[in-house]
C-alpha positions in Angstrom: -12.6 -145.1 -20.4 -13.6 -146.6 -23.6 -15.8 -144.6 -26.0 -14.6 -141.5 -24.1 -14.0 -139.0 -26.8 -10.9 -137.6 -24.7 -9.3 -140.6 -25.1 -9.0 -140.8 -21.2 -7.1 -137.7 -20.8 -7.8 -135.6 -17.9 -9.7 -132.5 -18.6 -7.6 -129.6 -18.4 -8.4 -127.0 -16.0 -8.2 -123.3 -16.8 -6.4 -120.7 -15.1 -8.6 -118.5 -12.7 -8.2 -115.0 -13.8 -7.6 -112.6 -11.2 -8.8 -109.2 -11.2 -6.1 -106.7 -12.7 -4.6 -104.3 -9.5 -5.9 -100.5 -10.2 -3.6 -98.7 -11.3 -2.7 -95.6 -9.4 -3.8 -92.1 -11.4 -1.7 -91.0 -13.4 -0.8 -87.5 -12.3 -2.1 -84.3 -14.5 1.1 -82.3 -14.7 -1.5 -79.3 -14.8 -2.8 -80.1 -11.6 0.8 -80.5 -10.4 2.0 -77.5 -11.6 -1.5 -75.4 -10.1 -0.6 -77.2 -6.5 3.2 -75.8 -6.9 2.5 -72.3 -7.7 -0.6 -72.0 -5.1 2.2 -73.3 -2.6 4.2 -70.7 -3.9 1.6 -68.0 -3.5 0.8 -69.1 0.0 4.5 -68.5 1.3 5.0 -65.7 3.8 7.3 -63.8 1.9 5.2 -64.2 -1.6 4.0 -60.6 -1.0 7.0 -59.1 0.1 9.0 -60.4 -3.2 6.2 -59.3 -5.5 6.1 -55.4 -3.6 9.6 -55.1 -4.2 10.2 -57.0 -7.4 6.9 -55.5 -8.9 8.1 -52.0 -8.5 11.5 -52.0 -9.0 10.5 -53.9 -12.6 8.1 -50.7 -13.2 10.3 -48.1 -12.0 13.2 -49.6 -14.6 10.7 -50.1 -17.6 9.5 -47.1 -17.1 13.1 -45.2 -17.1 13.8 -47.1 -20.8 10.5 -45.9 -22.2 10.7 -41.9 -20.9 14.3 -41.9 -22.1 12.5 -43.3 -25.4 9.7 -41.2 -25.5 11.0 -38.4 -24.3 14.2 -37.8 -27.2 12.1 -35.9 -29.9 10.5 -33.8 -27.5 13.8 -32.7 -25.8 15.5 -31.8 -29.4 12.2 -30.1 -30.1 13.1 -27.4 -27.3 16.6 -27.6 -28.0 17.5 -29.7 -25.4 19.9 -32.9 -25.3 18.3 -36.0 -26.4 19.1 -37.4 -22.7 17.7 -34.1 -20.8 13.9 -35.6 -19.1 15.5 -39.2 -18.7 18.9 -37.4 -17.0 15.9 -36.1 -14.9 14.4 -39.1 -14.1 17.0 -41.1 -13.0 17.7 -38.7 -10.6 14.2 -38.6 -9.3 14.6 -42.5 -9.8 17.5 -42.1 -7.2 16.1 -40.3 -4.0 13.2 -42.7 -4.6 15.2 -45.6 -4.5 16.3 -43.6 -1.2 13.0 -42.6 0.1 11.9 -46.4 -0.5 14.7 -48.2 1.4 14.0 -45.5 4.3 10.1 -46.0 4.3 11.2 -50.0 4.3 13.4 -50.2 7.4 11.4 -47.5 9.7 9.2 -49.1 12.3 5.5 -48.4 12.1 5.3 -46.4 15.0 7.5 -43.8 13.3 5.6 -44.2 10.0 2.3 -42.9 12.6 4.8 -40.4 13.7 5.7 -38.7 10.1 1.8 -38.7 9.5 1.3 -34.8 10.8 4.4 -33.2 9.6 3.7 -34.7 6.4 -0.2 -33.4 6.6 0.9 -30.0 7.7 3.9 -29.6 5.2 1.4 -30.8 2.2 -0.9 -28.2 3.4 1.3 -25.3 3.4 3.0 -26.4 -0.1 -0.7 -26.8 -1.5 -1.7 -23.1 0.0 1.9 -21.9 -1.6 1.4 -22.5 -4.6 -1.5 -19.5 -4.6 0.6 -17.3 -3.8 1.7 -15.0 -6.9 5.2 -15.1 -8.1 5.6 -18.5 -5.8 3.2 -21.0 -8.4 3.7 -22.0 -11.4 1.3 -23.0 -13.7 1.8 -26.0 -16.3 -0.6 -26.4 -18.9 -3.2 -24.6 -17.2 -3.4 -25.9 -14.3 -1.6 -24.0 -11.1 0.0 -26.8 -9.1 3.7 -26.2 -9.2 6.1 -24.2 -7.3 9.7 -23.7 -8.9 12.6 -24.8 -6.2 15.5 -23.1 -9.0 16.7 -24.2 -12.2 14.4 -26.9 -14.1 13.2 -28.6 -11.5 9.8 -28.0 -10.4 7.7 -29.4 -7.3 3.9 -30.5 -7.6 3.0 -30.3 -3.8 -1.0 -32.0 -4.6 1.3 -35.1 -5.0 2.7 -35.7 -1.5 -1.1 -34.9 -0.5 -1.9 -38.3 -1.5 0.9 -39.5 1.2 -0.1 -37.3 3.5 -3.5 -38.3 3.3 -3.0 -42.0 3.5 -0.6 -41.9 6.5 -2.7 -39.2 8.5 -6.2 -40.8 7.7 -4.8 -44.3 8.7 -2.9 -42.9 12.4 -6.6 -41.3 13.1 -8.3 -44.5 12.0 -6.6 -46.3 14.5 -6.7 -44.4 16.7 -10.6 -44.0 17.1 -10.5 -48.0 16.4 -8.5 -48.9 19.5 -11.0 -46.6 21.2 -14.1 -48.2 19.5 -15.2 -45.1 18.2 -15.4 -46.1 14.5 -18.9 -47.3 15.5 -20.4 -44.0 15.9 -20.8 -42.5 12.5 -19.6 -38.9 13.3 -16.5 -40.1 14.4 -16.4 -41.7 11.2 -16.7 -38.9 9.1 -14.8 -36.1 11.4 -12.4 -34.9 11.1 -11.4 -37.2 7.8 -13.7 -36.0 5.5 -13.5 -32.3 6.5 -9.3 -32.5 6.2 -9.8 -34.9 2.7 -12.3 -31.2 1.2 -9.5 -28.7 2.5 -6.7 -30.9 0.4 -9.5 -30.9 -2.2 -10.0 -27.5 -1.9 -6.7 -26.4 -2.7 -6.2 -28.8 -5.7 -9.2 -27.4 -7.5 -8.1 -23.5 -6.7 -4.7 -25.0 -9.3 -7.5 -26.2 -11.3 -6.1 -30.5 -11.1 -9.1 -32.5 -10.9 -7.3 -35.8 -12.0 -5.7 -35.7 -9.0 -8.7 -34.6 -7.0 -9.9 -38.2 -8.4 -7.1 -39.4 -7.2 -7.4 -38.1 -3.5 -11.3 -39.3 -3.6 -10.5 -42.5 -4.5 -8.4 -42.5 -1.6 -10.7 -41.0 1.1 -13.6 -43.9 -0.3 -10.5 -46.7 0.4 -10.2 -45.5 3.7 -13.7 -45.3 4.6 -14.5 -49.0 3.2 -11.0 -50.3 5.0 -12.9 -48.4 8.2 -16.3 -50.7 7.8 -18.2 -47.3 6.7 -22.0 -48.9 6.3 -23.5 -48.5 3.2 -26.1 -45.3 3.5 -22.9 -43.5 4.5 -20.5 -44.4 1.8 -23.4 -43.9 -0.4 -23.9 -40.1 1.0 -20.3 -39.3 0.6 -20.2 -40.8 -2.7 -23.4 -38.6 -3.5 -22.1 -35.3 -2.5 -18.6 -36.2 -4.0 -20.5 -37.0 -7.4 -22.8 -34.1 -7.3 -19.6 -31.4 -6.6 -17.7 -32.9 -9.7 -20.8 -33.1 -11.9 -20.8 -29.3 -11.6 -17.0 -29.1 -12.0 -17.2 -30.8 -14.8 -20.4 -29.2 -16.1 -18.5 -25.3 -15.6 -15.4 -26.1 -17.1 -16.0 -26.0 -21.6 -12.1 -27.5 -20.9 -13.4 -30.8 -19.1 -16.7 -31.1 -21.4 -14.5 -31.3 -24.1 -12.6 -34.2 -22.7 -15.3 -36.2 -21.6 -17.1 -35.7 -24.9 -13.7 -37.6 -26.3 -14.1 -40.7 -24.6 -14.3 -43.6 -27.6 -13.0 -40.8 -30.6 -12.1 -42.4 -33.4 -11.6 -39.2 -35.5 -9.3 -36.4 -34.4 -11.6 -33.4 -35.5 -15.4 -35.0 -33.7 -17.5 -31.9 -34.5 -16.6 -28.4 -32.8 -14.5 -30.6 -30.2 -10.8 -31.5 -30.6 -10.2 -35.4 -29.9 -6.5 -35.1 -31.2 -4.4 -36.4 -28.0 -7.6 -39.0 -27.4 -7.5 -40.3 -31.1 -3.3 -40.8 -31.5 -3.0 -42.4 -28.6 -5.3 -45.1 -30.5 -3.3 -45.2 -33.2 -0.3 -45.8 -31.2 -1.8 -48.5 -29.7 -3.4 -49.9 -33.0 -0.1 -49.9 -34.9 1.9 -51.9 -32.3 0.6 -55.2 -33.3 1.7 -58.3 -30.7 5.2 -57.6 -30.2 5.4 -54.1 -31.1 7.4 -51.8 -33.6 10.6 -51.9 -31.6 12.2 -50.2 -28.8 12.5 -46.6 -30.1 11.0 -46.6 -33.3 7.5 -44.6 -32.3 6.1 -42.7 -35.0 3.8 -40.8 -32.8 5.8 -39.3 -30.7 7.2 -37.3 -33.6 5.3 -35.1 -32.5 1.5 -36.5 -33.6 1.1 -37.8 -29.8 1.1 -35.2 -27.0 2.5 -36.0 -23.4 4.1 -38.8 -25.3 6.2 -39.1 -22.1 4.3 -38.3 -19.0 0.7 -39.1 -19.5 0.3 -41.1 -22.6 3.7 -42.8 -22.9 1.6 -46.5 -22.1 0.4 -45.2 -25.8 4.3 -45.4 -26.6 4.4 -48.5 -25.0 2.1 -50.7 -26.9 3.2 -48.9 -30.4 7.0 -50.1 -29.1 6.7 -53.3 -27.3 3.3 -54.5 -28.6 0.5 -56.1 -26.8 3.3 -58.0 -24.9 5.4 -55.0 -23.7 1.6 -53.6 -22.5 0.3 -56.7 -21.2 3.2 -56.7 -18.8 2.9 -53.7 -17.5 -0.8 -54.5 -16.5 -0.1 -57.8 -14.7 3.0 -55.9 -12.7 0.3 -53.4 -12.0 -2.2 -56.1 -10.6 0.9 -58.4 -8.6 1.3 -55.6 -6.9 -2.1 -55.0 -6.4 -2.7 -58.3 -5.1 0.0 -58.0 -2.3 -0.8 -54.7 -1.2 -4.6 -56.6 -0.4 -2.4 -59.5 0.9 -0.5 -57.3 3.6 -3.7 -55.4 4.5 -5.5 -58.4 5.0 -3.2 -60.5 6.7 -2.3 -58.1 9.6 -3.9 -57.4 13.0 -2.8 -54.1 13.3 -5.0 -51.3 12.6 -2.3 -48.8 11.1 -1.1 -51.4 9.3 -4.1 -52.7 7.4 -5.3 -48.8 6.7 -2.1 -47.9 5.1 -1.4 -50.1 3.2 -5.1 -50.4 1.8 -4.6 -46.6 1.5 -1.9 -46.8 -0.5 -2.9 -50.1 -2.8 -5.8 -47.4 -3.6 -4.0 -45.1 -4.7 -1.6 -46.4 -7.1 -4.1 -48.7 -8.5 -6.9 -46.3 -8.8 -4.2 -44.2 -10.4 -3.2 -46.5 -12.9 -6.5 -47.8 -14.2 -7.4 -43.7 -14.8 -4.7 -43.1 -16.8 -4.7 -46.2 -19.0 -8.5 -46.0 -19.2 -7.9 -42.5 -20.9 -4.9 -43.7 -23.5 -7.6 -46.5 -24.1 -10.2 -44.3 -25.3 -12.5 -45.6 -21.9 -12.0 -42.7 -20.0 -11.7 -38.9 -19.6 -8.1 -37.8 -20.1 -7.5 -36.9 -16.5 -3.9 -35.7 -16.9 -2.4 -38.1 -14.1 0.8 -40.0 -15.1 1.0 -43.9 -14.6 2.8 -44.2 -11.1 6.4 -45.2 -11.8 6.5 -45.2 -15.0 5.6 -41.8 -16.3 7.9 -39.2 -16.7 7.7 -36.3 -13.2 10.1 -36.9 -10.3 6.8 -35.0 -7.9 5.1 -38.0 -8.6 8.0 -40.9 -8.4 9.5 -39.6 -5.1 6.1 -40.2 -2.6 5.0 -43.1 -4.6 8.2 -44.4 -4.0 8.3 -43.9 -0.3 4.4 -45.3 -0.3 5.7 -48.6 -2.1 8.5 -48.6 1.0 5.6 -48.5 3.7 4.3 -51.7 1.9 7.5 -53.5 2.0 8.0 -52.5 5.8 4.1 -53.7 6.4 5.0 -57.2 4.2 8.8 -57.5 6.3 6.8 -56.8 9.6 4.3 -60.3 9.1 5.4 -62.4 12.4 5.9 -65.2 9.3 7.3 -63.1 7.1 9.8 -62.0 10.2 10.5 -65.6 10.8 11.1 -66.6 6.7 13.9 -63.7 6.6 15.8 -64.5 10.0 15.8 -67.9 9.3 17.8 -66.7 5.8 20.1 -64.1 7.1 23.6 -65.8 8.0 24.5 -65.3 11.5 27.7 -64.6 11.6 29.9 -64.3 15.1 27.7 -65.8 17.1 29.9 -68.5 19.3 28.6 -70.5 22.4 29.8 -69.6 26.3 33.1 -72.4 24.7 33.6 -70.1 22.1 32.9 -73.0 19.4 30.6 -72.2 16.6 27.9 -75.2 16.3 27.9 -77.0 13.3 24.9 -75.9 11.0 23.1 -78.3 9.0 21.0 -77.4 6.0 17.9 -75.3 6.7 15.1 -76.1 5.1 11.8 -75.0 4.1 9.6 -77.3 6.3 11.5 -76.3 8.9 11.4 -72.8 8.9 7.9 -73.3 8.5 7.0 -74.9 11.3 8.5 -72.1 13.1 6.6 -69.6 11.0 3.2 -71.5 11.9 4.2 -71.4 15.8 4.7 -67.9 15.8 1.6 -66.6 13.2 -0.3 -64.4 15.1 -1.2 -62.1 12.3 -4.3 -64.0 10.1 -0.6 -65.4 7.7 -2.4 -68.9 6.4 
């Protein structure tokens, strides 16, 4: 067109922009990694690994840091450097026995052993009062002699014998629906619990008293006790070791001790307390090295039985501690797991029984090398030095793999991996096998979950 300022060109037309495609999230390899390991931790056989695993890695640190702690104190009374760890392997050996026993026995022969094992701690326990028979260790009379060095602290398979007995009788009164009625509760459990109480504090033990309380209060939680009730128990328990405490200048002493900083705190001695602090202090992160303590040069007492997590951290450091605590709290955690993912009475008191114990027992004696507690003279359960101690926490830790194996899931996770081997059709031809794999197996875990396994 003329006087068009285009000069008769068409206008040109723009290109509609379209609206970009979202673009998919990108994926937080944190969230990622959280959804693995929660997969992880939600397999059947998650507690079963970390039972086994857990205290095998415990039992074996624990071997390297009594045959390090213990060296000066064996040349001290003229003994091979070797002498307590030669000891403890040996102890370290029937356990490993006693464990893989307690693993493979079915539960109704675990409910079995319960009275023999309550009677035999009983008549130990009552031994050891008998003049000439007991022997007493540091002040406390809780040993019998069975020849040579070795020596037998009975008030330790009363913890066992408590757990499996109190957890049979449980069950028992469960399946009868007696456990509602609040004497039934009570009787005969708490009377048995005093007599084993009883005849620890004749030898004068009252860490493990606390031990065997702890215990007994496990129990009657696991059992659904209602509150008044565990409050009156836990009353009357207080009450009877107030005044224990209060009699004793001995136990005074230790309790005034809790948070010393200064060997010498007035008229009372604070000198175990105090070096077991500065064993810890001087570690640092990763430690001083594996063997080069200085306090157990003889500054530290019981550097190898109830202070050697003392030896630890001056050794291995806040690492080489650290570790220890979160092996302590994996297994923990699975022995909670088993006894709350079974149907089975026995089962779920037992193993909560036992989860009590060694936990209980570890956070008393750590709280006492860390200055937060009493010194309660109990050793860190497989990993202090004393083969009376290793050998029934050793069986207890096979009861909790035999409660993990015995999961209907966990059952069908393990036959699924063990190779069947000579088993032909009515041909005699051996079908091909294809890969397993894991959705597979747990489909058939799902369909055969009777147990609370999620």
């Amino acid at each position: 067109m003329p006087g068009s300022r285009t000069g008769g060109r068409p206008p040109v037309q723009r290109a509609v922009r379209r609206p970009a495609a979202s673009r998919p999230p990108r994926d937080n390899p944190v969230r990622r990694l959280y959804a693995r390991a929660r997969r992880a931790w939600d397999r059947p056989l998650t507690a079963y690994y970390l039972i086994l695993g857990g205290s095998m890695l415990i039992t074996v640190l624990g071997l390297v840091m009594v045959y390090s702690a213990s060296q000066v104190t064996a040349l001290q009374m003229s003994l091979p450097g070797s002498y307590f760890f030669r000891k403890q392997l040996l102890a370290a050996v029937i356990g490993g026995v006693l464990l893989l026993a307690g693993s493979r026995m079915p539960v109704a022969l675990h409910r079995a052993l319960a009275y023999p094992i309550l009677a035999g701690a009983v008549f130990l326990m009552a031994l050891v009062q008998v003049p000439g028979i007991g022997v007493s260790v540091n002040g406390n009379q809780n040993w019998i002699s069975v020849g040579g060095p070795f020596q037998l602290q009975p008030s330790e398979f009363g913890k066992l014998a408590l757990v499996l007995w109190g957890a049979d009788l449980l069950a028992r009164k469960q399946d009868r629906k007696l456990l509602t009625q609040w004497k039934h509760m009570l009787v005969p459990l708490v009377p048995v619990a005093f007599l084993l109480l009883g005849l620890i504090m004749l030898g004068g033990d009252m860490g493990t008293a606390i031990i065997l309380t702890a215990i007994l209060f496990g129990l009657l939680w696991l059992a659904g006790a209602p509150t008044r009730l565990f409050v009156g128990v836990l009353s009357v328990a207080a009450a009877i070791g107030a005044v224990l405490i209060r009699t004793s200048p001995n136990r005074m002493a230790r309790l005034s001790c809790i948070g010393a900083t200064e060997p010498q705190s007035g008229p009372v001695d604070c000198w175990q307390a105090v070096h077991g602090i500065y064993a810890l202090a001087s570690g640092g992160i990763f430690g001083s090295g594996l063997g080069a303590s200085v306090e157990k040069w003889g500054q530290l007492p019981e550097a190898h039985t109830d202070f050697i997590f003392a030896v630890t951290g001056e050794e291995l450091g806040l690492a080489g501690t650290l570790s220890v605590l979160a092996l302590f709290a994996a297994l923990g955690y699975a022995g909670i797991r088993v006894a709350g993912r079974t149907e089975d009475p026995f089962v779920r008191y037992a193993a909560g029984g036992v989860t009590t114990w060694i936990i209980a027992q570890a956070v008393i004696n750590i709280g006492a090398v860390l200055g937060l507690l009493p010194i309660a003279g109990v050793p860190l359960p497989l990993f202090s030095y004393g083969g009376s101690a290793l050998l029934p926490t050793m069986f207890a830790i096979g009861l909790l793999i035999a409660f993990a194996r015995d999961e209907p899931a966990a059952r069908a996770a393990l036959s699924m991996r063990q190779p069947r081997f000579g088993r032909k059709r009515a041909g005699g031809a051996v079908p091909a096998r294809g890969p397993r794999r894991w959705n597979t197996m747990r489909r058939r875990a799902s369909a055969a979950r009777t147990s609370g396994e999620r």
